[in-house]
NUNUGU-78098 format. One line per field, with one value per residue: x, y, z of N, C-alpha, C in turn; residue in one letter. Coordinates in Angstrom, 1 decimal. Atoms other than C-alpha are relative to their C-alpha. Layout:
BEGIN
n.east = [X_...]
n.north = [Y_...]
n.up = [Z_...]
ca.east = [X_...]
ca.north = [Y_...]
ca.up = [Z_...]
c.east = [X_...]
c.north = [Y_...]
c.up = [Z_...]
rest = [a_...]
//
This chain:
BEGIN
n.east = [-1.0_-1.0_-1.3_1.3_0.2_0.2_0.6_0.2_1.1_-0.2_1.3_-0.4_-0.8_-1.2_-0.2_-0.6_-1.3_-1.0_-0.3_-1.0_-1.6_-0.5_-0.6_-1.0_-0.9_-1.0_-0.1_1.2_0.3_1.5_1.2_1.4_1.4_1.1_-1.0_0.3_0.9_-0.5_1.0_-0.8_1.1_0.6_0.2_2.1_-0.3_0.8_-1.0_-0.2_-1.4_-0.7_-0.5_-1.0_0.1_-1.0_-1.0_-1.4_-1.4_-0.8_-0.6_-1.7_-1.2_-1.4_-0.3_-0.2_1.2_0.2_0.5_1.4_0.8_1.0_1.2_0.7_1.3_0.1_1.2_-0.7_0.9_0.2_-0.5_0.8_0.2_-0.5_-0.2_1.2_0.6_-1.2_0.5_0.8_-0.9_-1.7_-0.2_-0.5_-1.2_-0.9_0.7_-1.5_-1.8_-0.3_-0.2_-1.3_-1.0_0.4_-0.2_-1.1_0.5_0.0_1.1_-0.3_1.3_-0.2_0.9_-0.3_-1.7_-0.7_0.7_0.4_-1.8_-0.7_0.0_0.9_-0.3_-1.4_0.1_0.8_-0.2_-0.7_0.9_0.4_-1.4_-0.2_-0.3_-1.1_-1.2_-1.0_-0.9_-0.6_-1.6_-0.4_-0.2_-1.4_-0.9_0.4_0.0_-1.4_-1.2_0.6_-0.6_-1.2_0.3_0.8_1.3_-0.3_1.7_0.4_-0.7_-1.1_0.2_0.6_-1.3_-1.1_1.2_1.5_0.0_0.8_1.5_0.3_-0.2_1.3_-0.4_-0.8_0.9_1.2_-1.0_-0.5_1.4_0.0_-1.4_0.4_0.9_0.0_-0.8_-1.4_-0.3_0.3_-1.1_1.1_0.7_0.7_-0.1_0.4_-0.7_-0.4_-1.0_-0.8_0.3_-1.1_0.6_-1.2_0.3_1.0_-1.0_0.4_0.6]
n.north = [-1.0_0.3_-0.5_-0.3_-1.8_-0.3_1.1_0.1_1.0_0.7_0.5_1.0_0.8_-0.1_-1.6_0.1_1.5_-0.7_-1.1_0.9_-0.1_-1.7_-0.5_0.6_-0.3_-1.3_-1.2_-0.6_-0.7_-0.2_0.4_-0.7_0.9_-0.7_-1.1_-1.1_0.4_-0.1_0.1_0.7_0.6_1.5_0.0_-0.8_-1.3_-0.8_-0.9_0.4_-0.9_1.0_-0.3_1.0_0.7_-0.9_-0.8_0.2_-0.6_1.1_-0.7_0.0_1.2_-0.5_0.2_-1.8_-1.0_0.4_0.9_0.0_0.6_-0.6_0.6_1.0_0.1_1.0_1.0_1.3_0.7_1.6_0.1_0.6_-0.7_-0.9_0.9_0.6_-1.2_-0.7_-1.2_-0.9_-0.6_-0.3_-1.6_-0.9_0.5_-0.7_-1.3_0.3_-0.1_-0.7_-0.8_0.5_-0.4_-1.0_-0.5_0.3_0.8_1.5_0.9_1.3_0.9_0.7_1.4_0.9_0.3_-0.9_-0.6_1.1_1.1_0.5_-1.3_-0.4_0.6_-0.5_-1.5_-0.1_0.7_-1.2_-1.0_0.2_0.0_-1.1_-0.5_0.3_-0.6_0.8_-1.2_-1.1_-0.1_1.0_-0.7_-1.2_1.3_0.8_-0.7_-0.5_0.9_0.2_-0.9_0.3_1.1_-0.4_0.5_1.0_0.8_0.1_1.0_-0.4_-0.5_0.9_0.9_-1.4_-0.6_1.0_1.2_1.2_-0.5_-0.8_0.0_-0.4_-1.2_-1.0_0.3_-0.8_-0.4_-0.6_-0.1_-1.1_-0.7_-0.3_-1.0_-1.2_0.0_-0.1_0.4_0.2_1.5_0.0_0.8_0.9_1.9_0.6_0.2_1.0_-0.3_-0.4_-1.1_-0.5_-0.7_-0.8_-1.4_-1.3_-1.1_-1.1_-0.6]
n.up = [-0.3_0.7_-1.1_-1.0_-0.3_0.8_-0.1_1.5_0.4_1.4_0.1_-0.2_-1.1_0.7_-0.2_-1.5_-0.4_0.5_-0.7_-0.8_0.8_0.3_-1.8_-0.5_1.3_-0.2_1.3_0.5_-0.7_0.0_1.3_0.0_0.8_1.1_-0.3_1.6_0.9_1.3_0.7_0.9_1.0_0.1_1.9_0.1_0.1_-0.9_-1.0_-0.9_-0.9_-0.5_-1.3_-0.2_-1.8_-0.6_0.6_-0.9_-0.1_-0.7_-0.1_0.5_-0.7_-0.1_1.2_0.4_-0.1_2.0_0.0_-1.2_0.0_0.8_-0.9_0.9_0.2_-0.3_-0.1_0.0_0.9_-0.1_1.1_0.7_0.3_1.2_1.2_0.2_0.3_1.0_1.2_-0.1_-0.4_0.7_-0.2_-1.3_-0.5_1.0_-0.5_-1.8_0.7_0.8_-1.3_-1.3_0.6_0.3_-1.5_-0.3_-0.7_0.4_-0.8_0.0_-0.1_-0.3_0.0_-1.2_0.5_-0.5_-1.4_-1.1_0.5_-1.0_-0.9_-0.7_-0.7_-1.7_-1.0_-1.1_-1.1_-1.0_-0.3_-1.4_-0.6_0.1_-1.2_-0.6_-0.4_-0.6_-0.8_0.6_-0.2_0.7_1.8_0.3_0.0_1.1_0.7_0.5_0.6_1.3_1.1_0.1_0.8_1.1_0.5_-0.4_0.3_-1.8_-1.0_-0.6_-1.2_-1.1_-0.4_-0.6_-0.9_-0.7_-0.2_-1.2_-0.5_-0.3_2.0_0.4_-0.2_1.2_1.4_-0.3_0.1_1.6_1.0_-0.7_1.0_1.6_0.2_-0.6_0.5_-0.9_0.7_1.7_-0.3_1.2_-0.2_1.4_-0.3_-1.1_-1.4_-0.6_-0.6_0.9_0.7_-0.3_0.0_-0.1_-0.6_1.1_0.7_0.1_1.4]
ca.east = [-10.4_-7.5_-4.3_-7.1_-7.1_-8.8_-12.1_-12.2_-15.7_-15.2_-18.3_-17.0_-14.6_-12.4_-12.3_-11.5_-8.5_-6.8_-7.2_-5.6_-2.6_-2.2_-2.1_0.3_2.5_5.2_5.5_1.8_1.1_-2.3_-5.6_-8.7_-12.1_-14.1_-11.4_-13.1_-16.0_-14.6_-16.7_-17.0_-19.4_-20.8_-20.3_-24.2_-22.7_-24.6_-23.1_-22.0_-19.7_-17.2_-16.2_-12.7_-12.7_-9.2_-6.8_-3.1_-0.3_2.9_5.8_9.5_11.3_14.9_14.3_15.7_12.6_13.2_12.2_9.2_6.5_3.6_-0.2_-2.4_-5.8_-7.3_-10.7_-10.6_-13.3_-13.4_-11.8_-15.0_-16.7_-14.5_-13.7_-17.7_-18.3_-14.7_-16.5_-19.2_-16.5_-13.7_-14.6_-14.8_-11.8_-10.1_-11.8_-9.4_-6.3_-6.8_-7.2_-4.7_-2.1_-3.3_-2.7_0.7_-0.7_-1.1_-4.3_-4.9_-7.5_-7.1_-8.8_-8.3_-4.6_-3.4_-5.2_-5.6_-1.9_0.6_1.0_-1.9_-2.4_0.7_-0.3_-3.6_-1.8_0.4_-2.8_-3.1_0.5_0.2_-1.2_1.2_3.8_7.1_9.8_11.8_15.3_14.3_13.4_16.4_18.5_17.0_17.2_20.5_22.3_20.0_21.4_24.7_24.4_22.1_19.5_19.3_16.4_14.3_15.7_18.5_17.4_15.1_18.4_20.3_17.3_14.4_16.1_14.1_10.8_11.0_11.0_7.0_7.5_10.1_8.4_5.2_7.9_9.1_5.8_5.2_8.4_7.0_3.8_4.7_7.3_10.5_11.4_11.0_11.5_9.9_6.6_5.4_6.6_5.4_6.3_8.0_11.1_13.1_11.8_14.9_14.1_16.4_15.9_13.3_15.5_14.5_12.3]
ca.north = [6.5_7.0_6.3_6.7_10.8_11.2_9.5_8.3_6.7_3.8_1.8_-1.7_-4.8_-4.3_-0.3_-0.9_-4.1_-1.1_1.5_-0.8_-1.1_2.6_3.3_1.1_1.9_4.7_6.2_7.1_10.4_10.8_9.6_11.5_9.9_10.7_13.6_15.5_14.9_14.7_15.5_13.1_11.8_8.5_6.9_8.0_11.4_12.0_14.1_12.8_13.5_10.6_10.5_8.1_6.4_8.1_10.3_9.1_11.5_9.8_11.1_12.3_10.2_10.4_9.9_13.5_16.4_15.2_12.1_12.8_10.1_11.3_11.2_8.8_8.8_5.4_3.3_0.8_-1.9_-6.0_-7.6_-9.5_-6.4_-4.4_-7.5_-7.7_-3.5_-2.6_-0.9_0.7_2.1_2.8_6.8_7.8_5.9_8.0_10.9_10.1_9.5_12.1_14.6_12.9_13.5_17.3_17.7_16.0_12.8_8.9_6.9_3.5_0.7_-1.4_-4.9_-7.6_-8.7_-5.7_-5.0_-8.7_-10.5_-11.6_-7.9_-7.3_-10.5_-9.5_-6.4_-7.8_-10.5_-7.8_-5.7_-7.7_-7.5_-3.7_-2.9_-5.0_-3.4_-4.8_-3.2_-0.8_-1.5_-5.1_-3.2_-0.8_-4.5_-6.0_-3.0_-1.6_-5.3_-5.6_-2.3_-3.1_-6.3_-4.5_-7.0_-10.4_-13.5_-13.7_-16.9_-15.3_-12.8_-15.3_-17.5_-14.2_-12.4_-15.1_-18.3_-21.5_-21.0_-17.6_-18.0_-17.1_-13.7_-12.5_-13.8_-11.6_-9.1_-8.7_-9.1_-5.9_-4.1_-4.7_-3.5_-0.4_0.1_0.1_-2.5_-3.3_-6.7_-7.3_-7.8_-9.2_-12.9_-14.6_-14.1_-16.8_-17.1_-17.0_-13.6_-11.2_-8.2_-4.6_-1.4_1.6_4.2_7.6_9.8]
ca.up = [8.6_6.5_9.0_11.3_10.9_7.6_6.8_3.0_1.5_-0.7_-2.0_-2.0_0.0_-3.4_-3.0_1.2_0.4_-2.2_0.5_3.0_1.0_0.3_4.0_4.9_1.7_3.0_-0.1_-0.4_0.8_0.6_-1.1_-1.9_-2.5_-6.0_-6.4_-9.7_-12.2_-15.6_-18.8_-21.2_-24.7_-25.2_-29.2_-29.0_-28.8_-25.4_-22.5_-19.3_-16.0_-14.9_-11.2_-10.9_-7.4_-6.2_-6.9_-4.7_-3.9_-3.2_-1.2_-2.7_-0.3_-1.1_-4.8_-6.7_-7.2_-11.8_-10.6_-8.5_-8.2_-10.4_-8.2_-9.8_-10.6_-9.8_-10.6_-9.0_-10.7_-10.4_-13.3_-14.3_-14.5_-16.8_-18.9_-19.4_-19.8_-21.6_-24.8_-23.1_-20.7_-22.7_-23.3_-20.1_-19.2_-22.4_-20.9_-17.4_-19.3_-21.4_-18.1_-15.9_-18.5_-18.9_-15.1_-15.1_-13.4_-14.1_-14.5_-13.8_-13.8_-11.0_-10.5_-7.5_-9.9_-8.5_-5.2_-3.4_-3.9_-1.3_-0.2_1.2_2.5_5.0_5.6_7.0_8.9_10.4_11.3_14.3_15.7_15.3_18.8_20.4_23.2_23.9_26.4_24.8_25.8_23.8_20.3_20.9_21.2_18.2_16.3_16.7_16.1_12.7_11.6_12.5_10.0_7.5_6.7_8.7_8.2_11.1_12.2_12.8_14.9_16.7_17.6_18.6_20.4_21.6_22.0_23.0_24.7_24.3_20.1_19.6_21.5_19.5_16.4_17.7_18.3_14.9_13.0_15.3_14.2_10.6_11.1_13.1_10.1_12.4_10.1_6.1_4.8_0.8_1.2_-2.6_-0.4_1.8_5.4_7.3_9.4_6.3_5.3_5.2_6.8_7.6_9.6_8.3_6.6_7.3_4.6]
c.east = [1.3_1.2_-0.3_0.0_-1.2_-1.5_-0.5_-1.3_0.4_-2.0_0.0_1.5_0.7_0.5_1.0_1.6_0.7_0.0_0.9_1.5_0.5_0.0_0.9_1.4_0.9_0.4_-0.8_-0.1_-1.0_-1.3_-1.1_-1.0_-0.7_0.6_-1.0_-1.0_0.7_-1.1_0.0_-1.3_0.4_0.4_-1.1_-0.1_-1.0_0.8_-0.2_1.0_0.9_0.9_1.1_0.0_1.2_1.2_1.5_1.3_0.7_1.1_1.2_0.8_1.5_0.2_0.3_-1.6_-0.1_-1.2_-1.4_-1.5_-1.3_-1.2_-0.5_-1.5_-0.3_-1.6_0.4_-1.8_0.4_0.3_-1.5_-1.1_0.2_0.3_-1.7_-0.4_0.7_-0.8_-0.5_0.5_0.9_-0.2_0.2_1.2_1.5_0.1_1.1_0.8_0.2_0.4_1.0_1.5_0.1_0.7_1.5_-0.3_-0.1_-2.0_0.0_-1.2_0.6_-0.5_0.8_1.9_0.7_-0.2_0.4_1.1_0.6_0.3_-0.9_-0.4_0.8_-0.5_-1.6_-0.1_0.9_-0.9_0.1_1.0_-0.1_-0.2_0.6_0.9_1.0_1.1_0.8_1.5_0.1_0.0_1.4_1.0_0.1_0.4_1.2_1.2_-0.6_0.7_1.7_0.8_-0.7_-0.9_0.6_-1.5_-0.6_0.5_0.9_-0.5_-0.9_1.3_0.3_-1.1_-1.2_0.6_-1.1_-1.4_-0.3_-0.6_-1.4_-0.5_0.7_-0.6_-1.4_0.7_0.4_-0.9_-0.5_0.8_-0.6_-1.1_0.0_1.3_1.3_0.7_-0.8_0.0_-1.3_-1.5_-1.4_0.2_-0.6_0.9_-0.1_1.0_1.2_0.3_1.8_-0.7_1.4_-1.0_-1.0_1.1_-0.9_-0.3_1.1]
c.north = [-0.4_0.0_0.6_1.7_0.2_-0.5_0.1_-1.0_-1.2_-1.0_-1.6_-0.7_0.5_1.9_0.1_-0.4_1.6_1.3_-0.3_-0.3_0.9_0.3_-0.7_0.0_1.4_0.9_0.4_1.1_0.4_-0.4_0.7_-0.7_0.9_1.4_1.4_-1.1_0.7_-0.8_-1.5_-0.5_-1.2_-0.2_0.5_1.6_0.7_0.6_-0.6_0.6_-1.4_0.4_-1.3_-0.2_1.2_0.3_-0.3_0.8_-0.5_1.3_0.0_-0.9_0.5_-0.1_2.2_0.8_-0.9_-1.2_-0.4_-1.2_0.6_-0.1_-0.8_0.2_-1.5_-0.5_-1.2_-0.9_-1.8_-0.5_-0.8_1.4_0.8_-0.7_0.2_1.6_0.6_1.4_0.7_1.3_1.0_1.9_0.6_-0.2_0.8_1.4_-0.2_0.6_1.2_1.5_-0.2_1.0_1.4_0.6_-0.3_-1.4_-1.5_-0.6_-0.9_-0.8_-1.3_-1.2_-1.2_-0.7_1.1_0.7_-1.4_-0.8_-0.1_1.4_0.4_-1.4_-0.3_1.0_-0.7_-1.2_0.9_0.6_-0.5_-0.2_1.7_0.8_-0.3_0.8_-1.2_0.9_0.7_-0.3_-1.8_0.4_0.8_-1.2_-0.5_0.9_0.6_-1.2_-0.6_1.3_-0.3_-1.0_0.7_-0.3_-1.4_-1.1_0.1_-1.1_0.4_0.7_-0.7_-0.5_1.1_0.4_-0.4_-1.4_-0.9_0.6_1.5_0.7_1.0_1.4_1.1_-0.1_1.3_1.6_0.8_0.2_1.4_0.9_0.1_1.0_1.6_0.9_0.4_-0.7_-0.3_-1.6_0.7_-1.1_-0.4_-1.7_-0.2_-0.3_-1.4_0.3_0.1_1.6_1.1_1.7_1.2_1.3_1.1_0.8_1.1_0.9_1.1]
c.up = [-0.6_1.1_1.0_0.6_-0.9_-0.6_-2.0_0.0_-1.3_0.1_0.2_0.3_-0.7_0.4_1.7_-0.4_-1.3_0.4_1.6_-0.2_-0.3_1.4_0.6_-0.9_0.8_-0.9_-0.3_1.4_0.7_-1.0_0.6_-0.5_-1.0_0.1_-0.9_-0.8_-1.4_-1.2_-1.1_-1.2_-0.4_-1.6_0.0_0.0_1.3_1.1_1.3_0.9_0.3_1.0_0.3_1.7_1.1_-0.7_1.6_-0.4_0.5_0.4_-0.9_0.4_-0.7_-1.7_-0.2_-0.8_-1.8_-0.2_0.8_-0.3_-0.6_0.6_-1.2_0.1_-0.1_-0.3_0.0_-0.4_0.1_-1.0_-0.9_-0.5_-1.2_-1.0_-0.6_-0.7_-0.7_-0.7_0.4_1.4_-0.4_-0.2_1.0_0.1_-1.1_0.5_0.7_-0.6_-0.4_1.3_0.8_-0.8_-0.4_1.0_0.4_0.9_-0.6_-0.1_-0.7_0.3_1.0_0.9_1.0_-0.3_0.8_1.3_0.9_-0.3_1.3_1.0_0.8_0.6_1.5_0.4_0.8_0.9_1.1_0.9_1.7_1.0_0.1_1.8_1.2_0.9_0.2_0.5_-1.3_-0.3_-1.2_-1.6_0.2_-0.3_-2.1_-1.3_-0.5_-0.6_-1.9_-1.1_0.0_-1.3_-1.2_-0.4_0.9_-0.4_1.2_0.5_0.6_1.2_1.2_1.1_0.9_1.2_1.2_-0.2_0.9_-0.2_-0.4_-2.0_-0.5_0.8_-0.7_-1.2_-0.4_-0.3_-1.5_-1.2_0.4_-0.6_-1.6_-0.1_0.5_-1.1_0.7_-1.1_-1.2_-0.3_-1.9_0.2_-1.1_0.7_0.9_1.4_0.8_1.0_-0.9_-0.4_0.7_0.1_0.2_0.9_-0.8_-0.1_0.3_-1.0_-0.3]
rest = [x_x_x_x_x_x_x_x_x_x_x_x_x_x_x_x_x_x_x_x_x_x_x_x_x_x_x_x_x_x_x_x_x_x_x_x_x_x_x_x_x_x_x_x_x_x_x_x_x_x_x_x_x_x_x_x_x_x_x_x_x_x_x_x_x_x_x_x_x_x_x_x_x_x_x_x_x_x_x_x_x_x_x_x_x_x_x_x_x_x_x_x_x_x_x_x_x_x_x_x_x_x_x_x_x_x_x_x_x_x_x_x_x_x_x_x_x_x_x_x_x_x_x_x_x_x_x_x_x_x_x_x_x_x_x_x_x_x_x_x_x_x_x_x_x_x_x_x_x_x_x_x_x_x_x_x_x_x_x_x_x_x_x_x_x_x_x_x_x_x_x_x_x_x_x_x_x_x_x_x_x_x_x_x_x_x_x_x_x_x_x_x_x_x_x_x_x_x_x_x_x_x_x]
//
């Protein structure tokens, strides 16, 4: 279930770990599984259909309408795979492009380099901080002296917010905050107490 409304089929772990990361991505609007069958001839001059894994709409967000995020057309594929099938690929895959770019749209080949990195990593150490509660009046605390400041490390807010004993609460706390996107921080790094995190900005 996509954002647990929606229910998308993928066929494999790699297909799931780059639908896991598009759900948790706030700029992604939506993804469709195996969107369109697109025609396409073999060098053998034989006839075929090619079904691309997913097709990703992203939102506008506060960027201007000129600049609008383009959807993407997506197969996603295992790099040992396509290093090994390239040539006997490569038409269809011209086929895509050649369609994407017809429709106004992007496509993209993308293999565990671009799927299984430090990002997703976090997002599926977050996963389990996600159904976490904590009182209310302590996120409204945490929350309003972070915007006040703009961006702080988490130590900081530890010190400030969960001194002492109380450290691995807030810690829980704020990995929460991340996952429920209350708060942002960049997450290409690796989370620690260093990580510099800031308030969610409204769409």
């Amino acid at each position: 279930m996509f954002r647990g409304e929606t229910p998308i089929q993928f066929e494999s772990t790699l297909e799931r770990d780059f639908l896991i990361r598009k759900a948790f991505s706030r700029s992604v609007l939506n993804v469709v599984s195996q969107p369109i069958r697109i025609p396409f001839q073999t060098r053998g001059g034989r006839n075929f259909h090619y079904t691309p894994d997913f097709l990703v709409y992203y939102r506008l967000g506060s960027r201007d309408y000129l600049d609008y995020p383009l959807p993407m057309l997506v197969e996603v594929k295992p790099e040992s795979e396509w290093q090994a099938r390239w040539r006997d690929w490569l038409p269809k895959w011209k086929a895509a492009y050649r369609y994407a770019r017809e429709q106004g749209w992007l496509f993209k080949i993308h293999d565990e380099s671009r799927i299984r990195d430090q990002a997703l990593r976090n997002i599926k150490f977050l996963e389990r901080f996600s159904r976490m509660s904590f009182p209310e009046t302590e996120t409204g605390d945490l929350i309003q002296n972070l915007s006040e400041m703009g961006s702080a490390p988490v130590h900081y807010l530890l010190s400030r917010h969960y001194p002492g004993i109380y450290r691995p609460q807030g810690l829980a706390h704020i990995w929460h905050l991340l996952s429920t996107h209350k708060l942002e921080c960049d997450m290409s790094r690796l989370l620690n107490d260093t990580t510099t995190v800031w308030v969610t900005a409204d769409e």
